[in-house]
N, C-alpha and C positions, 0 to 999 in steps of 0.2 A: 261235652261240657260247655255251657253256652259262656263262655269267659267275656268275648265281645260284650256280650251283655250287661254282664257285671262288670266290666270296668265304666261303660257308658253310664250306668245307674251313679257309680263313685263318682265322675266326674260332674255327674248334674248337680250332689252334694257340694262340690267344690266350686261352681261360679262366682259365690260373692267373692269380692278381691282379697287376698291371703293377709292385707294388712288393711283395720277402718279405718276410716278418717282421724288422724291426731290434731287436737285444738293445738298441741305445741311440739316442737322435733326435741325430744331426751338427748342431752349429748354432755358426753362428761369431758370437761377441758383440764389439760395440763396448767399448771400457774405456777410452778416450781423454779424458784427462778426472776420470774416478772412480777412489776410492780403494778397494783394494782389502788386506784384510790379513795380513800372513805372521807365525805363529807358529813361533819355532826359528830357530837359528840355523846348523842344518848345512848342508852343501853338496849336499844335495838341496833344501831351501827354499831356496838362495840360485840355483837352476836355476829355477826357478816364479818368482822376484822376480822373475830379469834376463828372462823371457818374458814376465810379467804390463807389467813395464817399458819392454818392445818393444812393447806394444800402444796405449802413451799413457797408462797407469796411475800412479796415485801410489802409490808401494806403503809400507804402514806394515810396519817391520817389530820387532815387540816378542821380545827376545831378552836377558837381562841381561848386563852388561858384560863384556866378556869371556865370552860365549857365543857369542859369533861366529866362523866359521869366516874363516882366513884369504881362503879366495875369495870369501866374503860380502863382507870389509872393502874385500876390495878393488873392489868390485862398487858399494857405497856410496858411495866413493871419486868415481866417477867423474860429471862431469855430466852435466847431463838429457841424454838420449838425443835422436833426431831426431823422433821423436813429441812428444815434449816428458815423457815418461815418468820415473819417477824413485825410487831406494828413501830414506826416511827411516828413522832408528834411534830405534825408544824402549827405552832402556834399562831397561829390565823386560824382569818375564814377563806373558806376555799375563792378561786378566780380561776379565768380562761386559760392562764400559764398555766394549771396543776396537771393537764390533760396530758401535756407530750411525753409521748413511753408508753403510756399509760395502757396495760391490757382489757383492764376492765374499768366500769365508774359508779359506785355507788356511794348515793346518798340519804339523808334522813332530813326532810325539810320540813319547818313548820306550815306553811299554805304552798295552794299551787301556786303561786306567784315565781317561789324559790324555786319550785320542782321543775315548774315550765324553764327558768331560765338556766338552771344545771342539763337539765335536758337537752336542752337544744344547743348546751356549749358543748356537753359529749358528744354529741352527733357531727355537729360543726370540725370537731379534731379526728371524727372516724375510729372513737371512743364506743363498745357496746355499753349501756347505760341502763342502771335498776334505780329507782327513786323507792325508795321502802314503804310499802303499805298505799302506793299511787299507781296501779296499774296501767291509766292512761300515759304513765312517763316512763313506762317498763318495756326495753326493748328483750328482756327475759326474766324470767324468775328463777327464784329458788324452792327448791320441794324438801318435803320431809323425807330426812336422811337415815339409812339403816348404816352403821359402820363397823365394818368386819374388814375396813382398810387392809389389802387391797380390794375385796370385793367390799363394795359400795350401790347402795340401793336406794331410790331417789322418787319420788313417791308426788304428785303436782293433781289437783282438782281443776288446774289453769284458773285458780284465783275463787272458784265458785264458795269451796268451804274447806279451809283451810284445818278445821276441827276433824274435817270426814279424812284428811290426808295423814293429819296424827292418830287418829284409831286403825287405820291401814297400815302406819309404821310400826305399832306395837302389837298389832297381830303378824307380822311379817316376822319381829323380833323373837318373837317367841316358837317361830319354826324355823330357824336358822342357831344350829347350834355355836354355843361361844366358842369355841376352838376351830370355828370354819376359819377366820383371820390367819392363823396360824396355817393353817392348809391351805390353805391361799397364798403363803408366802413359801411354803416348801414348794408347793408347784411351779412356783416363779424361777426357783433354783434348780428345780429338776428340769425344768424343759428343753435346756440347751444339751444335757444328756440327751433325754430321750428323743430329741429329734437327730441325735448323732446315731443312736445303736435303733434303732425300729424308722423303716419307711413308712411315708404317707401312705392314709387311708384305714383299713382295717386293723393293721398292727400297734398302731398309734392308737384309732379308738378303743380296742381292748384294754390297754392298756390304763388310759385316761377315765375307763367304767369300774376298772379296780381300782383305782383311785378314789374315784368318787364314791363310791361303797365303803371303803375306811372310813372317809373324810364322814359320810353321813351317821355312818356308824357308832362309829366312836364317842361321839358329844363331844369330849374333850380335841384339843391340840394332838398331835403328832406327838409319839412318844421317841426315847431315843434311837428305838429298832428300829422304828417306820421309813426316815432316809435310806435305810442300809437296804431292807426288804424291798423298794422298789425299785433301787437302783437294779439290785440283782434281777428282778423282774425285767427290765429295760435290758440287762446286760445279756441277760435269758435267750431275750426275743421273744415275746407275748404271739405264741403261734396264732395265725389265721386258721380259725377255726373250720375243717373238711365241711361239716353241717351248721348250718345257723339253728338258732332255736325259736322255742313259740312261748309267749308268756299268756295264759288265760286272762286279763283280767275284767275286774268286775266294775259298771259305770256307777251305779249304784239308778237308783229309781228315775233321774232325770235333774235334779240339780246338782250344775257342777261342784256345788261347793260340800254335797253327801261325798264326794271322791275323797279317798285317803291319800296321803303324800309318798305309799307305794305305788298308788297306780298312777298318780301324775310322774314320776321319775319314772314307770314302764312306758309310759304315752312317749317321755321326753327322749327316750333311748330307741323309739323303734325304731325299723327300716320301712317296715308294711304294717298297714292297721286292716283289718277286715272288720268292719264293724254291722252291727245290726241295725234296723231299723229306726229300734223303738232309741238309742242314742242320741243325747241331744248335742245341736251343735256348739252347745258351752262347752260340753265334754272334749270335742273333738280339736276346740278352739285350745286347747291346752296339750295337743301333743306338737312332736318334731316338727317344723313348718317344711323340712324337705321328706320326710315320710310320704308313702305310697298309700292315700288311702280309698278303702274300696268298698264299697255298700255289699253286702252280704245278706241285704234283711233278710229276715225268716219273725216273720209275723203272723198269728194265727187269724184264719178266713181267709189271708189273702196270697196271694201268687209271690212264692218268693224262690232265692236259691235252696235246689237241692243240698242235705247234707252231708251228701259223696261229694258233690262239686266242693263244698267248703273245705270237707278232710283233703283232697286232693290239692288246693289251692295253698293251705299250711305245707304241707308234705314241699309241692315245687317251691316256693319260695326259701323252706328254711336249706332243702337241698342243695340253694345257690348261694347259699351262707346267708340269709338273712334274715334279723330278728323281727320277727312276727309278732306282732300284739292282737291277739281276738279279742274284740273290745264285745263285751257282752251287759244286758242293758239289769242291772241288780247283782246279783250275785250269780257269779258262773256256776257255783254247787247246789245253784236250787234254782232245779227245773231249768237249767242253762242248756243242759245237755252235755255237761260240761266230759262226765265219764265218758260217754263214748270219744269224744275229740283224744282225750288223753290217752284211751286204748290204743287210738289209731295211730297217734305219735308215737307211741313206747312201741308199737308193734312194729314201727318203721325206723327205729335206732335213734327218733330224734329230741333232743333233752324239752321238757318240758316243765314249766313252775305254774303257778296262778296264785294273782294276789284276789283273794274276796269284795268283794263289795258291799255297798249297806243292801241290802234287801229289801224289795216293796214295802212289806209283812213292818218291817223297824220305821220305816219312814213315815206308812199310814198311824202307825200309833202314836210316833212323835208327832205328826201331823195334827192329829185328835188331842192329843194330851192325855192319853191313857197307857195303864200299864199292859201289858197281854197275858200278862203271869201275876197279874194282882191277888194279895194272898188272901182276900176275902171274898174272890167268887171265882179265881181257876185256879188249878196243881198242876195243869199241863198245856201244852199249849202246842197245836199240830199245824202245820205248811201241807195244805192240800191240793194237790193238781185238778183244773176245773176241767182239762179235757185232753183225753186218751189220743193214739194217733189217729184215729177215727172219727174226730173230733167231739165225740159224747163220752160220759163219765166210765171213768177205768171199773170195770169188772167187777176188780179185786176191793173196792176200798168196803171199810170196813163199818157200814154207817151204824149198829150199834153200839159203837166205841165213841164215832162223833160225838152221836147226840149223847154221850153222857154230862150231869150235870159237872161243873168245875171244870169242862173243858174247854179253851177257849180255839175254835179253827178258824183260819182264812185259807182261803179258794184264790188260787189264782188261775187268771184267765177263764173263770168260770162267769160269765155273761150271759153267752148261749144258752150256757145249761142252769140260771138261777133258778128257775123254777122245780126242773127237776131234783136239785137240792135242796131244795126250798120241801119237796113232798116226799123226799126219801129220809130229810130228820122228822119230820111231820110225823110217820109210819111207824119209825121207831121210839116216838115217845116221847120227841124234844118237845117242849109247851109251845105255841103258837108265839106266845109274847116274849121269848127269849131275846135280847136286843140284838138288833142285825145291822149292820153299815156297806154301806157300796160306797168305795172309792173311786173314782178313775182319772190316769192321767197323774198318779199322786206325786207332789213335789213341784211338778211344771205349772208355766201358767194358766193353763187351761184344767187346772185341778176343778171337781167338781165331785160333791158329796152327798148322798140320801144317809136319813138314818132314821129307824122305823123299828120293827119288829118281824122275827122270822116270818111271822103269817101273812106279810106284807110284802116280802121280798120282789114277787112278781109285780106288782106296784111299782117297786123302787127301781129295777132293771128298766121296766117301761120308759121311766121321766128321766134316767142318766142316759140310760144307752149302753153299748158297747163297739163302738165302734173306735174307741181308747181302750188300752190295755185297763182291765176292771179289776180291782181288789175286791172281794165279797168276805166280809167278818162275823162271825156267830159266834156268841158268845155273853155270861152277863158283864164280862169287862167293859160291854161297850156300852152298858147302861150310863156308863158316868160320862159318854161322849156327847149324850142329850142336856145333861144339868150344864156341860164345859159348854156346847153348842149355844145355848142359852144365853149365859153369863157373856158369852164373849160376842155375839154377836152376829150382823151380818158380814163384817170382816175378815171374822174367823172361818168362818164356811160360806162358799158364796150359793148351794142351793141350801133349800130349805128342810126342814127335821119334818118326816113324817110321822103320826101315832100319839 
């Protein structure tokens, strides 16, 4: 088993540095307690008070009488928050005395004249300093906020576009269920148990995976059983499991954002990733940062791991109790290989699941903007293997059924063998002008597309190539990828429509 090898290949994967360069350092500070100071009285500083104020803060705020904005007054107005946070009013305007204490200093000034000089008095006191909407007077900012207090989520373009930071909060919002706050606060009560009754390391993380499995579960809050069931759990002992397991999952075509929010939480739980090739490193940039991971390609044409070495490299790891993730590049159940892998765990007592992926086949079409099962030109719609282990077309397939009309097939990994397909539906009667598309590469940025007609196929193979993983489509659903092609441009497809 050349394993040497395969770890070397995983670690070449792994050179860039484990974290890029940050324009700013995230860091979430306590303020519970300290006072912190707002200069101004507009309804931008009275946003910064009522958040400074959510955090447990005493917020001083110096603004002269009647420079307060009515949402200020009314912000002031109100009692200490649940922190115990709170704004007071000095009626002034702020001076170099306001600084001493002071944990933080923000202000709202009308020119840089003011900015410059609040500026340079909070630094003068050893004062960290945010001047609002004046970056050059900002020794940090504030990001758009997700709040499921205690977990909190903080969201910063470092000033570029602060529009692009609000559409990342509310698509963030909408995959974090409302009742994670509330599981976030039983967690906070449970942990001094659970680190009484289960030891560091794997007893604690089983535990802390059933956890998170409710918590993601559920949608909702904790109900009244939930404390009771996982105390008992902790009080149990969350056994370290004899075998670890293997989870199949599926990357989906190559952009990481086709990945569903089960196979990012398999990524985020592994111990080992054996991943394939054709995986892109967005994908891989979204699992465990202490995960083992290991290039396993298996790429057709080219030199890759045997599939005994891969079943054996599952088998040892899960053996040593640890969870495996086979990161497979689309969908594991088609054309993954995925059954055999699964034989060979269950044949060897070791639990195995797999979460799916988007598939080539789904993403080429989204890609195009067509349907594959459009009900005015197919009833059925067939996932075809472009090549046998021999690397030419399996035996068995069935080419008078292909070429019937209303069918619509794609060929994967069929490059090699275009032409051949291209003359075995020929033979059986497909028309010559049936529309045909070559994909390759689909999703990534190196996507690149022909789109022509069956009798042209060998043409279209010629000017993409296959030396990228190739989608090939026959069918008349693809007819309407010429009119879409068209309409949309060179944008939309960056090679060009033959036919």
């Amino acid at each position: 088993m050349p394993e040497v090898q395969i770890v070397e290949t995983g670690r070449q994967r792994e050179t860039p540095d484990r974290i890029e360069p940050l324009a700013k350092l995230p860091v979430f500070w306590s303020l519970a307690g300290k006072t912190v100071v707002v200069a101004g009285g507009s309804d931008a500083a009275a946003w910064k008070a009522e958040l400074l104020a959510a955090c447990g803060a005493e917020v001083a705020v110096y603004a002269p009488d009647g420079a307060l904005s009515p949402t200020f007054q009314a912000l002031i107005r109100r009692i200490p928050g649940e922190n115990g946070g709170r704004c007071v009013h000095h009626g002034r305007p702020w001076g170099p005395d306001i600084f001493s204490g002071a944990a933080m200093a923000i202000a709202d000034c009308e020119d840089d004249r003011e900015a410059r000089a609040f500026f340079e008095a909070a630094l003068a006191a050893g004062v960290p300093v945010n001047v609002i909407d004046k970056p050059e007077f900002c020794q940090f900012q504030f990001g758009s906020i997700v709040n499921r207090s205690p977990v909190v989520v903080s969201i910063s373009t470092d000033g570029a576009a602060p529009i692009l930071a609000q559409a990342i909060r509310r698509r963030i919002e909408t995959l974090l269920p409302r009742g994670l706050k509330e599981w976030a606060k039983l967690a906070q009560s449970l942990r001094d148990a659970v680190n009484e009754r289960l030891q560091p390391g794997a007893q604690r993380r089983f535990f802390w995976e059933r956890f998170v499995d409710r918590a993601f579960s559920a949608g909702e809050g904790p109900d009244a059983r939930a404390e009771l069931d996982l105390l008992a759990l902790a009080t149990k002992g969350a056994p370290t499991p004899k075998a670890g397991r293997v989870t199949l999952v599926g990357a989906g075509p190559g952009d990481a954002e086709y990945l569903t929010l089960k196979a990012v939480r398999a990524l985020q739980a592994a111990d080992v990733i054996l991943f394939d090739d054709l995986v892109s490193a967005e994908v891989l940039e979204l699992a465990r940062r202490e995960a083992k991971r290991m290039l396993v390609g298996k790429r057709g044409g080219r030199e890759s791991c045997r599939q005994d070495d891969i079943n054996r490299m599952m088998i040892d790891f899960a053996r040593a109790g640890k969870h495996v993730v086979r990161l497979k590049s689309g969908d594991p159940m088609i054309f993954g290989r995925a059954g055999e892998e699964i034989a060979v765990l269950m044949s060897q007592g070791i639990a195995v699941d797999v979460v799916p992926g988007i598939t080539a086949a789904s993403a080429m079409a989204a890609r195009l903007g067509i349907s594959l099962t459009h009900r005015d030109h197919a009833q059925a719609v067939r996932f075809v293997t472009g090549h046998a282990r021999d690397g030419r077309l399996p035996e068995s397939l069935d080419w008078l059924s292909l070429a019937e009309p209303g069918t619509t097939s794609v060929f994967y990994m069929g490059g090699r063998t275009a032409t051949v397909i291209r003359d075995r539906l020929l033979k059986e009667g497909m028309p010559g002008k049936t529309a045909a598309v070559i994909v390759s590469s689909v999703s990534r940025p190196q996507e690149r597309r022909w789109i022509g007609s069956l009798a042209e196929l060998g043409m279209g193979i010629a000017e993409i190539g296959y030396d990228d993983p190739v989608l090939i489509g026959i069918g008349q659903v693809f007819a309407d990828a010429v009119s879409l092609d068209c309409e949309r441009g060179p944008g939309f497809g960056e090679d060009r429509k033959t036919g």
